[in-house]
C-alpha positions, 0 to 999 in steps of 0.5 A: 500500500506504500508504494505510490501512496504519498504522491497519488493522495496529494494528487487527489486520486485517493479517497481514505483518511488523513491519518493514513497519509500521516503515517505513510510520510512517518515511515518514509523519514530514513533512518538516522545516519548515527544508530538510534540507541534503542537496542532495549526496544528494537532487538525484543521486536526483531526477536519476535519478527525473526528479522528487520524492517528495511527499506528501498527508497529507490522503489518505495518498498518495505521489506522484511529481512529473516535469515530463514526466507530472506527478503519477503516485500512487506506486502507478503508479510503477516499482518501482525508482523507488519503492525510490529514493523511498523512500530520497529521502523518508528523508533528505529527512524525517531519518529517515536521518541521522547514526548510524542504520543502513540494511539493504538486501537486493538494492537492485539488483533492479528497479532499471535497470542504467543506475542501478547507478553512481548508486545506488552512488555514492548509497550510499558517500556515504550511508555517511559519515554512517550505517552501511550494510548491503548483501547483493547477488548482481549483478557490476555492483552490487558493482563499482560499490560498490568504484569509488565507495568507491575514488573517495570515498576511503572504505574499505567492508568486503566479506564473503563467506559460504560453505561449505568443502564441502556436508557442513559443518554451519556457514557460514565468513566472509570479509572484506577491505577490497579487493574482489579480494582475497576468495578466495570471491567466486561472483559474480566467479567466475561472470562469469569463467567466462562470460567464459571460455565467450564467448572460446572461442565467439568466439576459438577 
């Protein structure tokens, strides 16, 4: 989707949202001549990816680097690579640094499963240096968020949106710095109720 993009948005030939166009001049920054000193941040993901993001200026085109398959063009890639690459290439390239902000929407989705702590652990560290904004509806994200951030030492800040009954015309807001502590939590909530139904199948 890259290759092309920023020249036919300015032209007027694609009819899609900002933030996209926003993004796509973001990854075409290069990478600083003088390395990023992020190895704590970038090795976890190249890890997790078996490999690096690079890019072709010359064709406009991401690749992804694995000493197993070699060079695989970005578009070939799993999606959830391609969501972590993205987030690679920003810290490798100083778009994400110090007091800038992140918003991602579900980071979980077409991600691995197995990746879920990684991802989490990636995201608190992340967090000391920018302010991150997360909304997510997976147990396994939110409580690998809450372990990371209690193993860092690092205070993150849970918000739960909901309505006291249907009828109500505004949405209420809770907050705490502790997981377990928020009243309104559907997906904790959720998990308990499957857990209930799965000890009455099997334990009673």
């Amino acid at each position: 989707m890259y290759n092309g993009f920023i020249s036919r948005y300015l032209e007027g030939e694609l009819t899609i949202e900002k933030i996209y166009f926003d993004l796509a001049v973001k990854l075409g920054i290069p990478l600083k001549k003088k390395p990023v000193n992020l190895s704590k941040l970038i090795k976890p993901i190249e890890k997790m990816m078996r490999g690096k993001i690079i890019f072709d200026p010359a064709i406009e085109q991401f690749y992804l680097q694995q000493e197993s398959m070699g060079r695989l063009e970005i578009g070939l890639v799993a999606e959830g690579y391609r969501k972590i690459g993205q987030i690679l290439y920003l810290i490798a390239n100083g778009i994400l640094k110090n007091n800038t902000l992140l918003f991602w929407d579900e980071p979980e989705v077409n991600i691995n499963p197995a990746y879920c702590e990684n991802l989490a652990e990636l995201l608190v560290e992340l967090s000391k240096n920018l302010q991150i904004f997360i909304a997510t509806h997976d147990y396994f994200m939110l409580k690998h968020l809450d372990l990371a951030a209690k193993m860092a030492n690092t205070n993150i800040k849970f918000f739960s949106l909901h309505k006291n009954k249907e009828t109500d015309q505004f949405v209420q807001v809770e907050t705490s710095n502790n997981l377990d502590e928020l009243e309104h939590n559907p997906i904790l909530q959720e998990f308990e109720a499957v857990y209930q139904k799965l000890s009455k199948v099997f334990y009673e």
